[in-house]
KEDRENVEX-991620 format. One record per residue: residue number from 1; residue in three letters; x, z, y of N, C-alpha, C in turn. Coordinates in steps of 0.2 Angstrom, whole numbers. Atoms other than C-alpha are relative to their C-alpha. Example, Ala and Ser with C-alpha at 12.3 -4.5 7.8 and 13.67 -1.06 7.14 Angstrom:
2
<rec 1; 'ALA'; <4; 0; -6>; <62; 39; -22>; <4; 0; 6>>
<rec 2; 'SER'; <-4; -1; -6>; <68; 36; -5>; <-4; 3; 5>>
# end
This chain:
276
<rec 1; 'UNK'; <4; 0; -6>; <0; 0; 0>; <4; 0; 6>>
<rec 2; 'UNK'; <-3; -2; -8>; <6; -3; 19>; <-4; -1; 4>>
<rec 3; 'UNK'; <3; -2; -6>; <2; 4; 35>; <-3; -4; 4>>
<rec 4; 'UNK'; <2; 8; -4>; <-8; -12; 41>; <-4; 1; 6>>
<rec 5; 'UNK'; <5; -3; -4>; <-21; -1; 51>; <0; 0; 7>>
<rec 6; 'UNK'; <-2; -1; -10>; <-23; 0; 71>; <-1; 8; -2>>
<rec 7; 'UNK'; <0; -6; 0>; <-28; 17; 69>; <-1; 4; -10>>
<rec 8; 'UNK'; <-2; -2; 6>; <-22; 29; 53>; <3; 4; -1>>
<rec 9; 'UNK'; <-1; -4; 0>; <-25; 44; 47>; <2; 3; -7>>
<rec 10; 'UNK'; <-1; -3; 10>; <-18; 57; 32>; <-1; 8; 5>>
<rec 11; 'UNK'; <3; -8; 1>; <-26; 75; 29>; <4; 3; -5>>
<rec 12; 'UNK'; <-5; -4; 6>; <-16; 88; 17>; <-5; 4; 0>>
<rec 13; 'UNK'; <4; -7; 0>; <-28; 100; 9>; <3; 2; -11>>
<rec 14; 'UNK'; <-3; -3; 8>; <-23; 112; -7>; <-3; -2; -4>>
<rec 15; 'UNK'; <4; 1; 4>; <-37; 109; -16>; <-7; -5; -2>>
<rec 16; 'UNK'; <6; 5; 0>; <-52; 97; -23>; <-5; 5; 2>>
<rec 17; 'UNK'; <9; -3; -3>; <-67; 102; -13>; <2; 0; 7>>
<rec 18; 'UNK'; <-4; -1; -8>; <-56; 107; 3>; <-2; -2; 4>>
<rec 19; 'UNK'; <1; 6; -4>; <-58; 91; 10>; <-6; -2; 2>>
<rec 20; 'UNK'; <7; 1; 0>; <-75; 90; 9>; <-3; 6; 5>>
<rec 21; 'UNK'; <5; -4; -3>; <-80; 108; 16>; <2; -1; 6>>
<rec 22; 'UNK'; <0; -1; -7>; <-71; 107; 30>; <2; -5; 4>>
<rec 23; 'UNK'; <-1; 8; -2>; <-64; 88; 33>; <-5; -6; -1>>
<rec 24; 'UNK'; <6; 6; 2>; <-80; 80; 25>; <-1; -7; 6>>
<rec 25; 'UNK'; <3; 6; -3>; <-88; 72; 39>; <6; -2; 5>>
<rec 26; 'UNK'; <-9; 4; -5>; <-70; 69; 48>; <3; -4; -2>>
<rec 27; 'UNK'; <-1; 4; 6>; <-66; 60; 33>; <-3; -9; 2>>
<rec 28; 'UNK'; <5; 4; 0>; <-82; 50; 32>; <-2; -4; 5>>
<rec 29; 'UNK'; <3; 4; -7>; <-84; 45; 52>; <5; -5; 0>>
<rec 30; 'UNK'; <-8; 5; 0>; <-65; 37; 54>; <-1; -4; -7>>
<rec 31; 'UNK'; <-1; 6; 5>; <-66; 29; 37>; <-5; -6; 1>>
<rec 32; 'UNK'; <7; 6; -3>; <-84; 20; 42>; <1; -1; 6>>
<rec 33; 'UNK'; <-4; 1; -4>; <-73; 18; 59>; <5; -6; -3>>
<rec 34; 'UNK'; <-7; 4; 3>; <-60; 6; 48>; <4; 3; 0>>
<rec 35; 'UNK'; <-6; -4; 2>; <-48; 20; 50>; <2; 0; -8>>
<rec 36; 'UNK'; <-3; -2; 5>; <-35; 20; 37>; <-1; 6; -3>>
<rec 37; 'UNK'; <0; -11; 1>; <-37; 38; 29>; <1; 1; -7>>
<rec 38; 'UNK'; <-5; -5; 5>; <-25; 45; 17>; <-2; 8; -2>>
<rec 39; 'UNK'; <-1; -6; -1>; <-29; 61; 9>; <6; 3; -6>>
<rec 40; 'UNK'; <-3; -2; 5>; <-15; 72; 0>; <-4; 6; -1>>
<rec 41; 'UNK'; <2; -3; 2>; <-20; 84; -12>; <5; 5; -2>>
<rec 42; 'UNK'; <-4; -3; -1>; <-8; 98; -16>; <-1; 4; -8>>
<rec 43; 'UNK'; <0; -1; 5>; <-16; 104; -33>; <-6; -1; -2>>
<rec 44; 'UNK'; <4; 2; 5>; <-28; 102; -46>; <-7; 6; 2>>
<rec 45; 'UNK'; <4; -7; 2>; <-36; 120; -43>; <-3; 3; -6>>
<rec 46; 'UNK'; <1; -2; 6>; <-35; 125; -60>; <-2; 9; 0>>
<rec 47; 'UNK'; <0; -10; -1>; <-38; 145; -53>; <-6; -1; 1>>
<rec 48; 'UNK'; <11; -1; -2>; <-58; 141; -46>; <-2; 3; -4>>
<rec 49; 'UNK'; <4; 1; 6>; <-69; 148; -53>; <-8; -2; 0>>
<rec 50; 'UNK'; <3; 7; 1>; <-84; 139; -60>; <-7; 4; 0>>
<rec 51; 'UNK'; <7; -3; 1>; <-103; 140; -55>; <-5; 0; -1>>
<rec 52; 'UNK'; <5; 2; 3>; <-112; 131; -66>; <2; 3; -10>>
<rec 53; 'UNK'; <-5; -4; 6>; <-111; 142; -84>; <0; -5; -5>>
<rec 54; 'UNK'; <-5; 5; 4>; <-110; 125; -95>; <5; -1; 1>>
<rec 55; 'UNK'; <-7; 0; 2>; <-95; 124; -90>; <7; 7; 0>>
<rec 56; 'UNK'; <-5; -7; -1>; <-88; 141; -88>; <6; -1; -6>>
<rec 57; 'UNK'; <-6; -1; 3>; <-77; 137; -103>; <5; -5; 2>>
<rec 58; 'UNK'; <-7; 4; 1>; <-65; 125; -94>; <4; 3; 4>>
<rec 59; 'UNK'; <-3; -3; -2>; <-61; 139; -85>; <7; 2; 0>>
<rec 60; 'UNK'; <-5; -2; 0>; <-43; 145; -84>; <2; 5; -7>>
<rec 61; 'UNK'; <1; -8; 5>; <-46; 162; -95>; <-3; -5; -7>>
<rec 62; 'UNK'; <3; 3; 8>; <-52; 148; -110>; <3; -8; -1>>
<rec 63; 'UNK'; <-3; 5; 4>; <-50; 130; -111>; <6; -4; 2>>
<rec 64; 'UNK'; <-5; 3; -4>; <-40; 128; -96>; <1; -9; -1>>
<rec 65; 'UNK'; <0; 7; 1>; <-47; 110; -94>; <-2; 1; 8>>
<rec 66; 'UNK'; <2; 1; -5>; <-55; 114; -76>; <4; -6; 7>>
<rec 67; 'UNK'; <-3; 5; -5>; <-41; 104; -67>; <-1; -6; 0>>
<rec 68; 'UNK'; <-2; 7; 2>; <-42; 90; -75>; <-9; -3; 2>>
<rec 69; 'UNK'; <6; 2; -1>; <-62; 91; -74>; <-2; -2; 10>>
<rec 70; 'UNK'; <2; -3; -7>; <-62; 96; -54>; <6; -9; 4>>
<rec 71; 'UNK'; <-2; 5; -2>; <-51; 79; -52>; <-4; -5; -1>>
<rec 72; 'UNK'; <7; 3; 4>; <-65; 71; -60>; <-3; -2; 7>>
<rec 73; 'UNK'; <4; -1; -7>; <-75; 78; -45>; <1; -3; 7>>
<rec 74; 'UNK'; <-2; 0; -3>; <-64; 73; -34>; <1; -6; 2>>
<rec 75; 'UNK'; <-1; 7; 1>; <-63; 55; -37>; <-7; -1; 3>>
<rec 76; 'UNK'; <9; 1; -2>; <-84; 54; -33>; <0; 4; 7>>
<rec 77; 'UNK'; <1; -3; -8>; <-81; 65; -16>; <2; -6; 2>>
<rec 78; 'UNK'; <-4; 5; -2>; <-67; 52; -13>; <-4; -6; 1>>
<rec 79; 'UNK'; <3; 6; -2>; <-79; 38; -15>; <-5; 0; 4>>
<rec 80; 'UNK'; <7; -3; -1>; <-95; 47; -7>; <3; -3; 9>>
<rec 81; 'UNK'; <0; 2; -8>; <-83; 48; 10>; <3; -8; 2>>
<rec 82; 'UNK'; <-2; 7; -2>; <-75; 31; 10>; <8; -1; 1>>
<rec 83; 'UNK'; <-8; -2; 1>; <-55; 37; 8>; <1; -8; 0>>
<rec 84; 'UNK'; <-2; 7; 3>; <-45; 22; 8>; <4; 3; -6>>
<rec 85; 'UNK'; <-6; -1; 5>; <-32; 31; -3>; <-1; 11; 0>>
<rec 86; 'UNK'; <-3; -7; 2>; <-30; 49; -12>; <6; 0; -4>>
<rec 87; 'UNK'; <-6; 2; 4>; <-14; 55; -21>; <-1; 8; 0>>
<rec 88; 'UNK'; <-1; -7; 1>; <-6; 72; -28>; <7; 2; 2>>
<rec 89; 'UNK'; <-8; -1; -3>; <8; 78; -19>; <4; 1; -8>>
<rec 90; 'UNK'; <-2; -1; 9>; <21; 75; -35>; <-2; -3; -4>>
<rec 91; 'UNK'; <4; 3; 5>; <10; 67; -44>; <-5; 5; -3>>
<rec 92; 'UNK'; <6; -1; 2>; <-5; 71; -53>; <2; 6; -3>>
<rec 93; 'UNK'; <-1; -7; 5>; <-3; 91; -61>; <8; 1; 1>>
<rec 94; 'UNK'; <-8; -6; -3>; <16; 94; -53>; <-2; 5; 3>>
<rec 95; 'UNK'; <0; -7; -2>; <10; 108; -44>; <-6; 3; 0>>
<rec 96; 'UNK'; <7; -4; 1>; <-4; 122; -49>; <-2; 2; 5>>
<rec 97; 'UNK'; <4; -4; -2>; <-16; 131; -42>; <3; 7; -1>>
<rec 98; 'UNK'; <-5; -7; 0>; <-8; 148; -37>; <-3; 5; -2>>
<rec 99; 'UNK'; <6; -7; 1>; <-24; 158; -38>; <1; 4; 7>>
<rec 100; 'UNK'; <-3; -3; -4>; <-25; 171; -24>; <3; 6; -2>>
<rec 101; 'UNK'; <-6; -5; 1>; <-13; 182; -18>; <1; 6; -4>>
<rec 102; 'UNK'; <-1; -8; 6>; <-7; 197; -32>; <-3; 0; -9>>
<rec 103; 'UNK'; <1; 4; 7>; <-13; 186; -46>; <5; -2; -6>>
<rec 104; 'UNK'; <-5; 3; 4>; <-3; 182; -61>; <0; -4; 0>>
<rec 105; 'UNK'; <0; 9; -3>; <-8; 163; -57>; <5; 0; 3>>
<rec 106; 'UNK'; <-6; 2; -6>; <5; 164; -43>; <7; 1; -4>>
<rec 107; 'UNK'; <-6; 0; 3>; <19; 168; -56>; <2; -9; -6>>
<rec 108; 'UNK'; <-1; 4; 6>; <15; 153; -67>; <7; -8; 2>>
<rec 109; 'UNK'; <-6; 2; -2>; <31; 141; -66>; <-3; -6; 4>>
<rec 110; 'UNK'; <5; 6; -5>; <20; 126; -56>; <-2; 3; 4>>
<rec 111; 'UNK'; <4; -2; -8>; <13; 137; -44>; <2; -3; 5>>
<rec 112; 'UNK'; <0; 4; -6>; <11; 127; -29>; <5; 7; 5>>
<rec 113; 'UNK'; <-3; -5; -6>; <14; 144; -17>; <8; 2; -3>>
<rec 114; 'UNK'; <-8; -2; 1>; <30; 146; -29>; <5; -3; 1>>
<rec 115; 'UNK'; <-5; 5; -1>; <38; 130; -27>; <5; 0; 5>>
<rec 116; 'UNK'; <-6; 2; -4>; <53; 125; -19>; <-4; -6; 7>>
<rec 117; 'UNK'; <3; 4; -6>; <45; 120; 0>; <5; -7; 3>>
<rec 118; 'UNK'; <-2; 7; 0>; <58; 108; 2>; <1; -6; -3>>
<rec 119; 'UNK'; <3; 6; 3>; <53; 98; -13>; <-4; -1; 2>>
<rec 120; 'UNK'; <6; 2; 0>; <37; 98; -9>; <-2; -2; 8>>
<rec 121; 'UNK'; <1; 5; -7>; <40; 92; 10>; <2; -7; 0>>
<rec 122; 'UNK'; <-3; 6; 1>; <51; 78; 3>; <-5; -3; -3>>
<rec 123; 'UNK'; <3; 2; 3>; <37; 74; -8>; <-5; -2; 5>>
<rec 124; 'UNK'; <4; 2; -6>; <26; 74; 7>; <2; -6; 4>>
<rec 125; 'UNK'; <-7; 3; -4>; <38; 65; 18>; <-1; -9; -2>>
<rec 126; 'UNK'; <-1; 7; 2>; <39; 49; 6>; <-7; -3; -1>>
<rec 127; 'UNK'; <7; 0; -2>; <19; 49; 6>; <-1; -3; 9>>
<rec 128; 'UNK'; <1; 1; -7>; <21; 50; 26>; <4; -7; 1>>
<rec 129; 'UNK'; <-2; 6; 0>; <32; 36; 25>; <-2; -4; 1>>
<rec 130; 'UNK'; <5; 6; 1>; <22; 25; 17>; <-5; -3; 4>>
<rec 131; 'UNK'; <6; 0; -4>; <6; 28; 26>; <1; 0; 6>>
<rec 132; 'UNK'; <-1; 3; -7>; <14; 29; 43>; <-5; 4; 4>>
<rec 133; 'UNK'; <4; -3; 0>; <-1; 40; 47>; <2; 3; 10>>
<rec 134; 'UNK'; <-1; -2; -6>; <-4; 42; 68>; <-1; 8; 1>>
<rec 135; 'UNK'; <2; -4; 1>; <-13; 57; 65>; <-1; 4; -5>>
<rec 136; 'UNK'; <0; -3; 6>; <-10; 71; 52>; <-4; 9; 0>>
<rec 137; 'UNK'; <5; -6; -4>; <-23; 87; 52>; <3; 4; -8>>
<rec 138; 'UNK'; <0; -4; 3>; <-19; 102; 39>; <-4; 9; 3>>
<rec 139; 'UNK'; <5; -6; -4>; <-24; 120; 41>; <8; 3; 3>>
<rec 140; 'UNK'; <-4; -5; -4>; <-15; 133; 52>; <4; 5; -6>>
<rec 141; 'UNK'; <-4; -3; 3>; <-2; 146; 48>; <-2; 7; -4>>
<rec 142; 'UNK'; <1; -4; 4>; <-14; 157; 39>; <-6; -4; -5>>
<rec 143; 'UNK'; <3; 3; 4>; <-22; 144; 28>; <-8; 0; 1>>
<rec 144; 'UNK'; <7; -2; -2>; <-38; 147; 37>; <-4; 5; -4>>
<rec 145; 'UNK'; <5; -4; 4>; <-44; 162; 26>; <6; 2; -4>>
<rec 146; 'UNK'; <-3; -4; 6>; <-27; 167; 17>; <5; -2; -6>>
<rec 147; 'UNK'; <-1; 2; 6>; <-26; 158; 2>; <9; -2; -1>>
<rec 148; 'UNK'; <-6; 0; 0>; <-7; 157; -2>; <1; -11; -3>>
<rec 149; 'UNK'; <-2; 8; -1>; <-9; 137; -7>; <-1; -2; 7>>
<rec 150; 'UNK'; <3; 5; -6>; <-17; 133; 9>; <7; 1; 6>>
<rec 151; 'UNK'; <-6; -3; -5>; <-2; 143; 18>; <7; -5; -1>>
<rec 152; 'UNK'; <-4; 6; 4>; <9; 132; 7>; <-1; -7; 3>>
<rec 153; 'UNK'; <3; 9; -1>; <0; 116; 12>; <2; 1; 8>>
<rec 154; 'UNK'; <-2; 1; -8>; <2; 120; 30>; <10; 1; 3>>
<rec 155; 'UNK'; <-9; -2; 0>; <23; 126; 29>; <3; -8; -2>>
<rec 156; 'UNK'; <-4; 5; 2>; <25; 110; 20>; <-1; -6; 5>>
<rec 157; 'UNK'; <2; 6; -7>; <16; 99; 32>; <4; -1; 9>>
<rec 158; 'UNK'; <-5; -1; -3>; <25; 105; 44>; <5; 0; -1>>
<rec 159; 'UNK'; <-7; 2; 2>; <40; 103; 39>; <2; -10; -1>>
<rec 160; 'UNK'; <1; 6; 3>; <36; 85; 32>; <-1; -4; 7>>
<rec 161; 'UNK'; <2; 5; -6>; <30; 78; 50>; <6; 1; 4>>
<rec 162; 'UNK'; <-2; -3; -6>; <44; 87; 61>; <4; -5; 3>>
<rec 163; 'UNK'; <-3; 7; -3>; <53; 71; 64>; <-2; -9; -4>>
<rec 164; 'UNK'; <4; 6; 4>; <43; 58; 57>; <-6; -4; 9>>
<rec 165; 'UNK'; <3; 2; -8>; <41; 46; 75>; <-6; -3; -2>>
<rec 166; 'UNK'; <7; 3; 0>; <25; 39; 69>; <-4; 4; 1>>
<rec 167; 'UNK'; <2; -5; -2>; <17; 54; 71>; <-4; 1; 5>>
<rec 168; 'UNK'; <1; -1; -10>; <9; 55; 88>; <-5; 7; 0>>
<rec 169; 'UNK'; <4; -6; -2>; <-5; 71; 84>; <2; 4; -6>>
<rec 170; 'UNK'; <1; -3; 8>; <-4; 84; 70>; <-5; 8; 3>>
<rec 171; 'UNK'; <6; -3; -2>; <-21; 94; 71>; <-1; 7; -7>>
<rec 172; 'UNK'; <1; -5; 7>; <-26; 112; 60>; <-6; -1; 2>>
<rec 173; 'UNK'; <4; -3; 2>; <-42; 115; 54>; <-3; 5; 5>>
<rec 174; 'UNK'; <2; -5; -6>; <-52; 127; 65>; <-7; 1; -3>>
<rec 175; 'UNK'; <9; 1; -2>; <-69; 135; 61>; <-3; 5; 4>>
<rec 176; 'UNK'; <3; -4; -6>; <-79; 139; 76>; <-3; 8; -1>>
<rec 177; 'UNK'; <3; -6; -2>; <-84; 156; 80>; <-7; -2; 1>>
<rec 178; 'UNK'; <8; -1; -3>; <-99; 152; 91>; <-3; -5; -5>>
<rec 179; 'UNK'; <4; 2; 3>; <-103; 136; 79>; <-4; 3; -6>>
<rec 180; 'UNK'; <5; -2; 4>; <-107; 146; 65>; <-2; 8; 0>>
<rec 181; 'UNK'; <9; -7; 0>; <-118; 161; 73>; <-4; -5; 2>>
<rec 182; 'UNK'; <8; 5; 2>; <-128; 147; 77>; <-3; -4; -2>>
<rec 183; 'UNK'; <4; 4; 6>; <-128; 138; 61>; <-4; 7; -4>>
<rec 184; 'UNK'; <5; -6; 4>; <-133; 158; 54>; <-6; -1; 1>>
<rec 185; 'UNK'; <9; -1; -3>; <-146; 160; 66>; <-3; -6; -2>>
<rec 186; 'UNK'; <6; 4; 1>; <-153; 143; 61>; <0; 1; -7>>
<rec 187; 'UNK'; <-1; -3; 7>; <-150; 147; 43>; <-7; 5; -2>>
<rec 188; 'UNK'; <4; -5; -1>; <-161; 164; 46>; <-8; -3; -2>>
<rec 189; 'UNK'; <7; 3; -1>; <-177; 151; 50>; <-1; -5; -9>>
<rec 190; 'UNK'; <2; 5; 8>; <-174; 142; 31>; <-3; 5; -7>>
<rec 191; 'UNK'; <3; -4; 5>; <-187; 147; 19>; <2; 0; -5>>
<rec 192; 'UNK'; <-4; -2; 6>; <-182; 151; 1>; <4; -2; 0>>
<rec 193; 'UNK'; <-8; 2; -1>; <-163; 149; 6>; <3; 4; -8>>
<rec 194; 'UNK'; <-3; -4; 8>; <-156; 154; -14>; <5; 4; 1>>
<rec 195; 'UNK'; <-3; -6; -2>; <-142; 164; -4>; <-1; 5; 3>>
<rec 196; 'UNK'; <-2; -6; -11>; <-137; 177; 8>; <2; -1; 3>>
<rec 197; 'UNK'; <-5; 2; -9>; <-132; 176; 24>; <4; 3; 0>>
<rec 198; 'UNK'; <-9; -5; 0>; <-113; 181; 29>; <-3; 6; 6>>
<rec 199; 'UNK'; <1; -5; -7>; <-114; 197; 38>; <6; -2; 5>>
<rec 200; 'UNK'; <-4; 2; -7>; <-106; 197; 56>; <9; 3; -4>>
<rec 201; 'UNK'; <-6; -2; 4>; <-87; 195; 52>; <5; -2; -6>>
<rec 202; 'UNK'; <-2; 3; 9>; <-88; 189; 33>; <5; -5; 1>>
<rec 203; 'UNK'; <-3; 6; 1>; <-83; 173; 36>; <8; -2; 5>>
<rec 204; 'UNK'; <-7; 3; -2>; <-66; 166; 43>; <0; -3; 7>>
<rec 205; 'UNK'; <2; 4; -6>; <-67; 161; 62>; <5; 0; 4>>
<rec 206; 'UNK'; <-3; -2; -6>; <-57; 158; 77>; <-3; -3; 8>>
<rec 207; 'UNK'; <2; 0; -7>; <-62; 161; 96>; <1; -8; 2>>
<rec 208; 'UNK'; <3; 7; -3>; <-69; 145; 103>; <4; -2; 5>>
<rec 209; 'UNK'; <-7; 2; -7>; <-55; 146; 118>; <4; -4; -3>>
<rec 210; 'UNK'; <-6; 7; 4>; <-43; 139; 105>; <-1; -4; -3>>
<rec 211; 'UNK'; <0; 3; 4>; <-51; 128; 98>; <2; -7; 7>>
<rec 212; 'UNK'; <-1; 6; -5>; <-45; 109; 107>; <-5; -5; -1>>
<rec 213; 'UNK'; <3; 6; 1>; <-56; 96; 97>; <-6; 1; -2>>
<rec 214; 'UNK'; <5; -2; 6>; <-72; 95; 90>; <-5; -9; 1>>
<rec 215; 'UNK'; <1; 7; 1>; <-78; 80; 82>; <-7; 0; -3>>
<rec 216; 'UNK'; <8; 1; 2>; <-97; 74; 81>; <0; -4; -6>>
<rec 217; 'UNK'; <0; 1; 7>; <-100; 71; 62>; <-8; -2; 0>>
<rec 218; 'UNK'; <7; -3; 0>; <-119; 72; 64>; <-1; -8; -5>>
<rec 219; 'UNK'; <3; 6; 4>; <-121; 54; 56>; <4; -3; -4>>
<rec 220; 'UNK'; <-2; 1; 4>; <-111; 57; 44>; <0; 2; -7>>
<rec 221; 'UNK'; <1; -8; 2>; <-118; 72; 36>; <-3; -2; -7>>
<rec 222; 'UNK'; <4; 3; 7>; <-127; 61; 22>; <6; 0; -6>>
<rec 223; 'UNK'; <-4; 3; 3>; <-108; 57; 16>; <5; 6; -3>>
<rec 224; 'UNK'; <-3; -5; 1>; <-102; 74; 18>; <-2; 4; -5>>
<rec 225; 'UNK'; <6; -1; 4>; <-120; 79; 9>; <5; -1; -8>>
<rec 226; 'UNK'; <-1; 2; 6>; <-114; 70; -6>; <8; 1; -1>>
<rec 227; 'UNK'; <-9; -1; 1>; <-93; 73; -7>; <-3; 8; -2>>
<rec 228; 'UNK'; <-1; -7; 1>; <-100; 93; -6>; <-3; 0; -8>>
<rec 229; 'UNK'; <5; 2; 5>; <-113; 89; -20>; <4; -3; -6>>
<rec 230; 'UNK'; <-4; 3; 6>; <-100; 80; -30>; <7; 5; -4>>
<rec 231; 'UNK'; <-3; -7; 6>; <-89; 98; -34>; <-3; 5; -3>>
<rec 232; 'UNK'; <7; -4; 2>; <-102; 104; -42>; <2; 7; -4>>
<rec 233; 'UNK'; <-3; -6; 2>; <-90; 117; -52>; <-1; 4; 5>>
<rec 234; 'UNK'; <-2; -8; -6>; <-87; 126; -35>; <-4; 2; 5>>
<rec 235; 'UNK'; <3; 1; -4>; <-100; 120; -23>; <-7; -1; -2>>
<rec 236; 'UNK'; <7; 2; 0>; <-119; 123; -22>; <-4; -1; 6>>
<rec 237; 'UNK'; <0; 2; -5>; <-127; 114; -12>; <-8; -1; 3>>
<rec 238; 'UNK'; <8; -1; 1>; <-146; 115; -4>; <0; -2; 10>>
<rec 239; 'UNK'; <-2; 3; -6>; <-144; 104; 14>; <-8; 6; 5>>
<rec 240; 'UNK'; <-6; -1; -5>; <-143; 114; 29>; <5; 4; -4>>
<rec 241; 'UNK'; <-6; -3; 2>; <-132; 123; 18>; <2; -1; -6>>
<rec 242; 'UNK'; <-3; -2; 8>; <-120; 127; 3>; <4; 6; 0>>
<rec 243; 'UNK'; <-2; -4; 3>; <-112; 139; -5>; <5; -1; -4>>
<rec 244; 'UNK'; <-5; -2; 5>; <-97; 145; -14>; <-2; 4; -5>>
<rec 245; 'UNK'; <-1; -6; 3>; <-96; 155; -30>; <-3; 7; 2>>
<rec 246; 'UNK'; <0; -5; -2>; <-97; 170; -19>; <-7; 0; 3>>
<rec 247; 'UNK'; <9; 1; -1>; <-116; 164; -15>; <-2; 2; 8>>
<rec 248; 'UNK'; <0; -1; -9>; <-113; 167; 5>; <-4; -7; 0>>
<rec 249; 'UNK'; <2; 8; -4>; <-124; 152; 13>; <2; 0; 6>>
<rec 250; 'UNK'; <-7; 3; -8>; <-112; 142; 26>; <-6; -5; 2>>
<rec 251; 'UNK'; <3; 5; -2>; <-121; 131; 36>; <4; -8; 0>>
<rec 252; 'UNK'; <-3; 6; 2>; <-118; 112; 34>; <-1; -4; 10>>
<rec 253; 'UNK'; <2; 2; -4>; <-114; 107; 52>; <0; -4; 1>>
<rec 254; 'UNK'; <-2; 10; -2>; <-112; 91; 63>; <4; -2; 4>>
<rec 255; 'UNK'; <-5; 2; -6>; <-97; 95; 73>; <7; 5; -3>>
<rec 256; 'UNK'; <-5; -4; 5>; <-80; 99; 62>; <7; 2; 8>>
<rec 257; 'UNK'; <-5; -2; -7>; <-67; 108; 76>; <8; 2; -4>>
<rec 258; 'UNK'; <-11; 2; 1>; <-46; 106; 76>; <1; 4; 6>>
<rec 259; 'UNK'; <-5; -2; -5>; <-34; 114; 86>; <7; -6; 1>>
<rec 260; 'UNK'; <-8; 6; -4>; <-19; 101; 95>; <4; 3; -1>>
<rec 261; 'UNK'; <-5; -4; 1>; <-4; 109; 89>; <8; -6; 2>>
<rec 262; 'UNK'; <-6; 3; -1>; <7; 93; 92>; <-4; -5; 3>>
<rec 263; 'UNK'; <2; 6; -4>; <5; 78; 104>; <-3; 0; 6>>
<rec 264; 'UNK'; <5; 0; -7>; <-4; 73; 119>; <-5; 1; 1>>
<rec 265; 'UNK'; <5; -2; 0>; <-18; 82; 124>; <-9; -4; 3>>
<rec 266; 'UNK'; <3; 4; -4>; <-26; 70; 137>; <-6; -6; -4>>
<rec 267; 'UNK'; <8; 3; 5>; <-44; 62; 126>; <1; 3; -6>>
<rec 268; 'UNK'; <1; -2; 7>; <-41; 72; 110>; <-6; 4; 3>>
<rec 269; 'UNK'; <3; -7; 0>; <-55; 84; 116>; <-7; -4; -7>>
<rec 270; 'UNK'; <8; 1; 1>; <-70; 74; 107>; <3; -7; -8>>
<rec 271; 'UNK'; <-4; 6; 4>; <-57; 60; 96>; <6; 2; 0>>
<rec 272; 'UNK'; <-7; 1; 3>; <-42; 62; 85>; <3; -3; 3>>
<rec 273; 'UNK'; <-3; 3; -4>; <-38; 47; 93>; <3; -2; 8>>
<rec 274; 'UNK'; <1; 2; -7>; <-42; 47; 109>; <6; 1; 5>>
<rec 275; 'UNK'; <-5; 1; -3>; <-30; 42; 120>; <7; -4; 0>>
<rec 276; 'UNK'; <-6; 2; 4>; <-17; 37; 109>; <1; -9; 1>>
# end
């Protein structure tokens, strides 16, 4: 594949689902835009666990097949948004799922969070290469919630763009504070919602001051619908919202928010690319 694109972009996320909770409809707009869009994956997620109970056996604790099935998943999100291109840093099961922090997962000899960060920027690096990518988004330096892959996927990303002149933006992930008290509060108004609502707090947020971008998805949200719908191990899904495992209901909104951490600031507020 070569970078043939006017505008072209690569995501790094640790895990299949990832890309869809929080990049879905980011995905989905720029790729129905003609943008190029690259996504790197970072691992298989063989640590999830699963919340439909026919499959609970391909859990880690039993057949330890989930990686292989959760790529399955991932290939049907991939088509839902319209990626030009997925790949696996390393290739396809070079690096695990770490599990979170204090885990025995995190000792296993693949753990992603265990690996050698400068293998796995060069790995990045020759990916970045290829794809030439103007715009590069990952998450912040606490993996937006913790998780010890996602801290990993952003140390690496970082390291991978730091002199790569094609580059011109590299964006993290952000989710709004004020966006989702006012996807709760609309939440509240849905009758038989199969969750709970997050109490004030639960959820992972940062103050709205920081955030630089925020990108209207709203007509995309069919495509994001379906990628969320298509992890069906990790993700339940019941539009305005879904759920995790953990049965909190997120709302499914229409406008995904970044912070600018590299490049020129001047039209990024509303477009990745804006200005460039």
């Amino acid at each position: 594949m070569t970078a043939t694109s006017a505008r072209r972009l690569l995501l790094v996320h640790a895990h299949p689902d990832d890309e869809s909770i929080t990049t879905g409809g980011t995905i989905a707009r720029y790729a129905a835009e003609g943008v190029e869009t690259t996504l790197v994956t970072c691992t298989l997620g063989e640590e999830g666990e699963i919340i439909p109970k026919r499959l609970d056996q391909l859990g880690a604790w039993a057949g330890d097949q989930l990686g292989g099935y959760r790529a399955g998943e991932l290939a049907s999100a991939v088509r839902a948004l319209g990626l030009t291109r997925q790949c696996y840093l390393g290739g396809i099961g070079r690096w695990r799922d770490s599990g979170m922090a204090g885990t025995p997962s995190a000792d296993h000899p693949r753990a992603f969070s265990g690996g050698d960060p400068r293998e796995q920027a060069a790995q990045l690096r020759a990916v970045l290469d290829e794809t030439r990518p103007h715009v590069v988004v990952t998450y912040n330096d606490f993996g937006g919630y913790g998780h010890p892959d996602h801290i990993r996927a952003h140390a690496v990303t970082m390291l991978a763009v730091e002199d790569a002149p094609y580059v011109r933006r590299v964006f993290h992930i952000a989710a709004s504070r004020d966006a989702l008290a006012r996807g709760v509060a609309r939440l509240r108004a849905e009758p038989g919602l199969p969750w709970r609502l997050p109490a004030d707090g639960e959820l992972p947020v940062i103050p709205d001051e920081e955030i630089t971008t925020a990108i209207d998805v709203r007509d995309h949200l069919d495509a994001k619908i379906a990628a969320l719908a298509a992890h069906e191990t990790q993700i339940s899904v019941r539009p305005p919202a879904f759920a995790l495992s953990n049965g909190i209901a997120q709302p499914i909104d229409e406008v995904e928010h970044y912070v600018l951490v590299r490049g020129p600031a001047e039209g990024a507020e509303r477009d990745l690319f804006g200005g460039l």
